[in-house]
C-alpha positions in Angstrom: 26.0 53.1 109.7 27.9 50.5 111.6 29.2 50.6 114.9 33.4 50.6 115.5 33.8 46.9 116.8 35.5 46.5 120.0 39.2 46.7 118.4 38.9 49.8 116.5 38.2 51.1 119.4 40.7 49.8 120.9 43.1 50.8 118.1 41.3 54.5 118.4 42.8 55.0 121.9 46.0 53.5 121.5 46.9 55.8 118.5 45.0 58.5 120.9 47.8 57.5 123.6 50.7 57.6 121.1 50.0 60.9 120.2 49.7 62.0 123.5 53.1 60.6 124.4 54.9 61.8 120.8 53.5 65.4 121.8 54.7 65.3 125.8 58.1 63.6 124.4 58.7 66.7 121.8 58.0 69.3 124.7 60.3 67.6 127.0 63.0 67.5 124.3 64.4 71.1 124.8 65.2 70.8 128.4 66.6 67.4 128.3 69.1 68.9 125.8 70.0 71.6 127.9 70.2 69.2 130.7 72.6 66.8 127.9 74.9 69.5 127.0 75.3 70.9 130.6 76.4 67.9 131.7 78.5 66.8 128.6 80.2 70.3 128.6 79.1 71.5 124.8 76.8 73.3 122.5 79.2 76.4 123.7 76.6 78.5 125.8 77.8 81.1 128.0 76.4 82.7 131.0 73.9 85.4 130.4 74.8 87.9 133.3 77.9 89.4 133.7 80.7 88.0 135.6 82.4 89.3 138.7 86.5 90.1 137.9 88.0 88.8 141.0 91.8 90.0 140.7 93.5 86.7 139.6 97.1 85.7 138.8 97.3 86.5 135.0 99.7 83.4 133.6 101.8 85.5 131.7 103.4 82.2 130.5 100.4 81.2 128.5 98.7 83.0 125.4 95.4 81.8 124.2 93.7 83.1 120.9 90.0 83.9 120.8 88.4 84.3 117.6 85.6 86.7 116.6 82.6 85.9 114.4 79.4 87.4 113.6 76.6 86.7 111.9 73.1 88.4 111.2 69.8 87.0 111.0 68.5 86.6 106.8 66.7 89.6 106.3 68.0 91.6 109.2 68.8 95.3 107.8 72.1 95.5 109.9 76.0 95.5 109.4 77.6 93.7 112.4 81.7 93.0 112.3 84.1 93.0 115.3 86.7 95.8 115.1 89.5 92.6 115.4 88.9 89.2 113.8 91.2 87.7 116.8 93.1 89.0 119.6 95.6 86.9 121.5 95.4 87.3 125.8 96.7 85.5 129.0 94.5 83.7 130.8 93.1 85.5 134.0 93.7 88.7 132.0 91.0 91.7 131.6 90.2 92.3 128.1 88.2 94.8 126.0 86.6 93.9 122.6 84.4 96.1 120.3 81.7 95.2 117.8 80.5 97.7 115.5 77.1 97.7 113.9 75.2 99.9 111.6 71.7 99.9 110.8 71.1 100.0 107.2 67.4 100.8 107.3 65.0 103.4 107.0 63.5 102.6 110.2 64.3 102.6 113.9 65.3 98.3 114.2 65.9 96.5 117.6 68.3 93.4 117.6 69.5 91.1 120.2 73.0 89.0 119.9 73.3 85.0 121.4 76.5 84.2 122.0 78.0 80.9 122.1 81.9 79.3 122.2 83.7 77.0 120.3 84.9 74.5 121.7 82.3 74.0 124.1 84.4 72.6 126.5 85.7 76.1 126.7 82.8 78.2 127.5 83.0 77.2 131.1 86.3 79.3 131.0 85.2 82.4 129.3 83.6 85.1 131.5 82.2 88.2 130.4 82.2 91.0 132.8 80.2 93.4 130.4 78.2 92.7 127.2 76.1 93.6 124.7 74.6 90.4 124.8 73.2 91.1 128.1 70.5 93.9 126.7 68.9 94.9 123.4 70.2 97.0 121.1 68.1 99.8 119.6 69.5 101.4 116.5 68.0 104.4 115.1 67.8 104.1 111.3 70.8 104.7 109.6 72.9 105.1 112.9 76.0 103.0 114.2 77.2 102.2 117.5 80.4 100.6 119.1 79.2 97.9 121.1 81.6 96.6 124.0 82.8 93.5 125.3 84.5 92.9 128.6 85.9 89.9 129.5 88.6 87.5 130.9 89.5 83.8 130.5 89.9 81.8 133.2 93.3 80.4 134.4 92.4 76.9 134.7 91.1 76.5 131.1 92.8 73.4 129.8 96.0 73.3 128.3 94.5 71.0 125.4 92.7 74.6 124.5 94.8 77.4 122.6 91.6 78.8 120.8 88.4 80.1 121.6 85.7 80.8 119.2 83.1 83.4 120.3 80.2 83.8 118.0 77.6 86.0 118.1 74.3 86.2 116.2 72.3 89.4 115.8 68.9 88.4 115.7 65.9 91.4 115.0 63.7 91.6 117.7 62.3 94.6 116.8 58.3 93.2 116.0 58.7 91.2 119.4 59.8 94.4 121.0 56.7 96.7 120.0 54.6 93.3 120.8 55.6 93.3 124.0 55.2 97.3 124.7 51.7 97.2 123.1 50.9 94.6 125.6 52.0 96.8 128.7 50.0 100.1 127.1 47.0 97.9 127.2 47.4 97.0 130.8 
């Protein structure tokens, strides 16, 4: 057997290196993203804790629609609509919206809904005081619950924006759920 000369070795550590670089670049990717669209103003993310409703003028002048879609993980064994597709408010105003869902298995199911606005521009200006985004949502099997939404737009939302998107995806948790409770048992 031969020895590797001096420039496969050479070429060994270098694609060695590469690797090593490809792999840290991919990991950093995520939070550079976040980073990008934070500072661009899109990919719609809201705030994950509720909002304080400081009393504001409500511009009764202005009418803004927001939009409601939903969406459920493949495979997820649940029914999940708003009660309104859309609902049309005044900026500064206090508004309730409710979601229904119904689980359509045999089995007690967890799920957990990520929100996200459309324009993204806009989800600087759409504050939730209450949702059920917040926590997860056990469903017994076969039950259905009213799941509420509390929230207000804010006043200085641009005038180039008439209509707001929120979508929510149900995702199941359920198997991460009983993961994460076998794990504290153990403890």
């Amino acid at each position: 057997m031969t020895q590797p000369t001096k420039s496969n070795r050479k070429l060994l550590i270098i694609l060695i290196a590469g690797s090593i670089g490809m792999f840290g670049f991919g990991f950093a990717l995520v939070p550079l993203y976040d980073v990008l669209c934070d500072t661009l103003g899109i990919n719609g993310k809201t705030q994950n804790s509720a909002s304080s409703y400081e009393a504001v003028v409500v511009d009764k002048n202005r009418t803004v629609t927001i939009e409601f879609v939903t969406q459920v993980q493949s495979g997820m064994p649940w029914e999940f609509s708003p009660k309104v597709n859309q609902i049309s408010v005044h900026p500064g105003e206090l508004t309730h919206a409710q979601f229904l869902v119904k689980n359509l298995s045999t089995r007690d199911t967890v799920g957990q809904a990520i929100p996200s606005v459309s324009p993204g521009q806009g989800a600087a200006y759409f504050n939730k005081t209450e949702c059920f985004c917040f926590n997860q949502q056990p469903l017994a099997a076969a039950a259905t619950a009213e799941l509420p939404l509390i929230f207000y737009v804010d006043p200085d939302l641009p005038a180039s924006i008439n209509t707001l998107t929120l979508s929510y995806t149900l995702y199941d948790i359920t198997d991460r759920q009983a993961i994460v409770i076998e794990q504290g048992a153990s403890k």
